[in-house]
C-alpha positions in Angstrom: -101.1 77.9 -30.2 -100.2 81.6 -31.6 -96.5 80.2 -32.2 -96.9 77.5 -34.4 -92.8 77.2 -34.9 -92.4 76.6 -31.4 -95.2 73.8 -31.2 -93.7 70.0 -30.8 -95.7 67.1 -32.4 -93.5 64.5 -32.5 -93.6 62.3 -29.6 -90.2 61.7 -29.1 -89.3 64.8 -28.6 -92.7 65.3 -26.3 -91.4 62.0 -24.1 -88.0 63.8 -23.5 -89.6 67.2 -22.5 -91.6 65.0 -19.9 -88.4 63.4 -18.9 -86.7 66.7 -18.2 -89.7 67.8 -16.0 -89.0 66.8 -12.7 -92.2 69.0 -11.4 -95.3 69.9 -12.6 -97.9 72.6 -11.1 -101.5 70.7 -10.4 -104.3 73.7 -11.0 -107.5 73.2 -9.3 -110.5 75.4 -8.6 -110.7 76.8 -4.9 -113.6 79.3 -3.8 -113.6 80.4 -7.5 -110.1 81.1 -7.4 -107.4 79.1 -8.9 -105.3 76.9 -6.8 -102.2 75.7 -8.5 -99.6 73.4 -6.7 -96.3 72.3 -7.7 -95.6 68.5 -7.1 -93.2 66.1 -8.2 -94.3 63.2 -11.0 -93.8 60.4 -12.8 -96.1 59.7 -16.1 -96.8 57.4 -18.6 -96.6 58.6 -22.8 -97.5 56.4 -25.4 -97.8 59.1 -28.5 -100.8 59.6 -27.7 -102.2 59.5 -23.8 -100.5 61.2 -21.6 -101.6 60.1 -17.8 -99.6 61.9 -15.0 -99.6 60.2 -11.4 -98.3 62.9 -8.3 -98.1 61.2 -4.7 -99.1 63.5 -1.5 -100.6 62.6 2.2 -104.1 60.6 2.5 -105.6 64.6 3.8 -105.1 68.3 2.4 -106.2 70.8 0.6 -105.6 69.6 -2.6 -107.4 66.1 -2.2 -110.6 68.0 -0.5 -110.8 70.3 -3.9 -110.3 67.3 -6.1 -113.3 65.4 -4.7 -115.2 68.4 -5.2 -114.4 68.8 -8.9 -111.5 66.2 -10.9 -111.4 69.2 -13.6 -107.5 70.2 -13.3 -104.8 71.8 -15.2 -101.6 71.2 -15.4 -97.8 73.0 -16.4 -94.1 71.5 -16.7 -91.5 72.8 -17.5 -87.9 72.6 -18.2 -85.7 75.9 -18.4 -82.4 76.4 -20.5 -81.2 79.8 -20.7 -81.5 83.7 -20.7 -81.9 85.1 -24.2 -80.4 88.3 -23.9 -81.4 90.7 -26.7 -79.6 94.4 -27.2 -83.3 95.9 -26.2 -85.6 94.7 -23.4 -88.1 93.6 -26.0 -85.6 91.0 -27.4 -85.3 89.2 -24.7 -86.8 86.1 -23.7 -86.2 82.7 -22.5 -85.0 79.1 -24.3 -87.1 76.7 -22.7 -89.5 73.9 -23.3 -93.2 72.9 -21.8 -95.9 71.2 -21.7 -99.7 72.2 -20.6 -102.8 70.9 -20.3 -106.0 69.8 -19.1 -107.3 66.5 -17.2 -109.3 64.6 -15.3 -108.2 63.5 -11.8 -108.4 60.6 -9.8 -107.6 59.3 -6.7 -106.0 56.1 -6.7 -107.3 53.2 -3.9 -106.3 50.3 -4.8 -102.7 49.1 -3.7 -101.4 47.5 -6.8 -102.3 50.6 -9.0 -100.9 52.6 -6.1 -97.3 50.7 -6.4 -97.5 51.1 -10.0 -97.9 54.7 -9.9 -95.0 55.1 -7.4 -92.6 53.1 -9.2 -92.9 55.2 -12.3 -92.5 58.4 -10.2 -89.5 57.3 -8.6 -88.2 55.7 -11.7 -89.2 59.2 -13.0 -87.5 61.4 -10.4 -84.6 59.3 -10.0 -84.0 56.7 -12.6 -84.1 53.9 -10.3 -86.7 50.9 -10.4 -88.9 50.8 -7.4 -87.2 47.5 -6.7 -83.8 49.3 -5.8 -85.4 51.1 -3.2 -86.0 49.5 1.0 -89.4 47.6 0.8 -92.0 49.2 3.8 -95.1 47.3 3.7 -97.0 50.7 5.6 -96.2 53.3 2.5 -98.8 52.1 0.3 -101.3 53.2 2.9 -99.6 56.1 4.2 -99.7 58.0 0.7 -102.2 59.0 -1.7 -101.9 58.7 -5.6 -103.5 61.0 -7.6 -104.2 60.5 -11.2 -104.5 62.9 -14.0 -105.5 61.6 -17.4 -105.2 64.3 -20.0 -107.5 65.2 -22.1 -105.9 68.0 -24.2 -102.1 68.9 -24.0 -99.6 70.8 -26.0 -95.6 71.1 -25.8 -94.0 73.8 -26.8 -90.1 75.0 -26.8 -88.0 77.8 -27.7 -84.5 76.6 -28.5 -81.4 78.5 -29.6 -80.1 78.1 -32.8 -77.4 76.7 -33.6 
């Protein structure tokens, strides 16, 4: 990382930049190009694994590419403000991210599944799994995909105070 001052370490500020990401763009590999999509998450963070799950339909694009290669990429982030400068060059932007790389995996087996989805709804909208209307079908009707990372970095440019 070229900015070193702007690099976050400790995990408790890494756990709530994941927490103010509500989406994260999945990059894959497509024809030799790259293929990046943005999808909602939900993630687990212990200090020091960082596994991100993402929920989509049991066909597409996206699931065809990961069978062909579980190499991905991956970028959140969370934006906070214009930094206006009094020349072009000074400005920039206050924000805070976090990017990697992963392994994928698609996600079968129904408790794993309900796992997965109960920390990307507890994710995306702070209620347990068990506050939502129980359907019996969803399980089979979604897929889960499941990036373990293997390298990631956070990064943030706040203003000061």
């Amino acid at each position: 990382m070229r900015r070193k001052e702007r690099e976050v370490t400790n995990s408790e500020e890494i756990r709530k930049v994941l927490g103010e990401c509500k989406v994260c763009r999945l990059g894959m590999i497509a024809d030799g190009k790259p293929y990046i999509v943005p999808m909602n998450m939900g993630c687990d963070y212990d200090g020091e694994k960082l596994i991100i799950y993402f929920h989509c339909a049991r066909e597409g694009k996206k699931l065809g590419l990961l069978r062909e290669s579980a190499k991905v990429g991956f970028e959140m982030d969370r934006e906070i403000a214009l930094a206006k400068g009094s020349t072009p060059c000074q400005y920039s932007y206050y924000f805070a991210s976090i990017i990697g790389t992963g392994q994928a995996e698609l996600v079968e087996e129904e408790e794993e599944k309900a796992k997965a989805l109960a920390k990307i709804m507890k994710h995306q909208t702070g209620k347990d799994f068990s506050d939502f209307e129980k359907n019996p079908k969803l399980l089979q009707a979604v897929m889960i995909i499941k990036v373990t990372a293997e390298e990631f970095s956070c990064k943030q440019n706040l203003p000061v105070n």
